[in-house]
C-alpha positions as CSV (number, residue, x, y, z in Angstrom):
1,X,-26.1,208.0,-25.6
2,X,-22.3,207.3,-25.9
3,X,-20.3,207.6,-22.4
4,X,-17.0,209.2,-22.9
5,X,-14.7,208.3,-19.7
6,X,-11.4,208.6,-18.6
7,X,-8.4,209.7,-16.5
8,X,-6.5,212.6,-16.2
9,X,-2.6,212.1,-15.4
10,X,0.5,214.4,-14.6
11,X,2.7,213.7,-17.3
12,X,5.7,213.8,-15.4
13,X,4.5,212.1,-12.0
14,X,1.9,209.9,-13.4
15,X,-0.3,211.4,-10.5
16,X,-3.8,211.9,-11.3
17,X,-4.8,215.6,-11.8
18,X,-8.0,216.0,-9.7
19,X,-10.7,219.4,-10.5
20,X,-9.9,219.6,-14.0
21,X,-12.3,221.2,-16.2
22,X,-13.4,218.7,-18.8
23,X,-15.7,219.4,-21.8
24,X,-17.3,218.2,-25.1
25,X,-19.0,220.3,-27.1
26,X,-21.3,222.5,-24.6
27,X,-21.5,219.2,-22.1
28,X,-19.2,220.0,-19.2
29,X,-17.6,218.2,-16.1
30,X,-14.9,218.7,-13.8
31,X,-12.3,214.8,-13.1
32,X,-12.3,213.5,-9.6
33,X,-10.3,213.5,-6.8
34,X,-8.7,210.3,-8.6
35,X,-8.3,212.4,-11.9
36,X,-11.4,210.5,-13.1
37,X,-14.5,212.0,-15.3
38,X,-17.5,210.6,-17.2
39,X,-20.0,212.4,-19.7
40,X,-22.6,211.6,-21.9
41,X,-23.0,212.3,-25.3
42,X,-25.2,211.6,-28.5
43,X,-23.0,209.8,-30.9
44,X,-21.6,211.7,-33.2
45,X,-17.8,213.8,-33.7
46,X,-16.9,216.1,-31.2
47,X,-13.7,217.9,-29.3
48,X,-12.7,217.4,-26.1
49,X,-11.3,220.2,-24.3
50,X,-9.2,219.8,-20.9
51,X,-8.4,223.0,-19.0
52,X,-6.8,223.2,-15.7
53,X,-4.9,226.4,-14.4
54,X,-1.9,224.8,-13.5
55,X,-1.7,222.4,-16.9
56,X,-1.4,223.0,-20.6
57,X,-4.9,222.9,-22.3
58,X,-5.4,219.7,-24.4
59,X,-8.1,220.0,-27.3
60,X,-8.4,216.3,-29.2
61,X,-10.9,215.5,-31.6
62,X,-13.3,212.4,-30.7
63,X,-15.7,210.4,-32.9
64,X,-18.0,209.0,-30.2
65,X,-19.5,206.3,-31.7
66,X,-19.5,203.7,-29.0
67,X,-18.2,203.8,-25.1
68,X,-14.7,204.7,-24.6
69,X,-12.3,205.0,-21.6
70,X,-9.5,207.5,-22.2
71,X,-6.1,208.4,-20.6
72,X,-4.6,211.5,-21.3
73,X,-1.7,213.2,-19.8
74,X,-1.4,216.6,-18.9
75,X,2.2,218.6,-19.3
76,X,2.6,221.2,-15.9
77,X,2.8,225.1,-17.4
78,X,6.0,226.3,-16.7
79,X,5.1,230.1,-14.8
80,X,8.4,232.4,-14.5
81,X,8.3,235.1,-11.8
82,X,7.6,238.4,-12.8
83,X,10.4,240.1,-14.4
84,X,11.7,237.1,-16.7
């Protein structure tokens, strides 16, 4: 098994983003209160999907072939009040 890790940052406070949905290929897990996650995978190519309702979605393709620690940062959605 190949443990994919990582953090999960605001890109424009550097914060970390806690309660995101995190997911590789039918594996799923949500990051920490410190933005953090961890999952388990056989080696092999995959996509890592990020979803969080009040980020953009981030989809990146991974070749987990060894251990790796990510950090990605996650741009806010802008949401205009109804009527713009």
């Amino acid at each position: 098994m190949v443990t994919i890790s990582g953090y999960l940052m605001d890109r424009e406070t550097g914060s970390p983003v806690p309660f995101v949905v995190v997911m590789i290929n039918g594996s799923q897990t949500s990051s920490d209160i410190n933005g953090a996650f961890s999952i388990s995978v056989m080696p092999g190519s995959y996509q890592l999907k990020i979803r969080s309702s009040g980020h953009r979605p981030i989809t990146q393709d991974l070749d987990a072939t060894t251990d790796q620690i990510l950090t990605l940062h996650l741009s806010r959605k802008i949401i205009l009040p109804e009527g713009f």
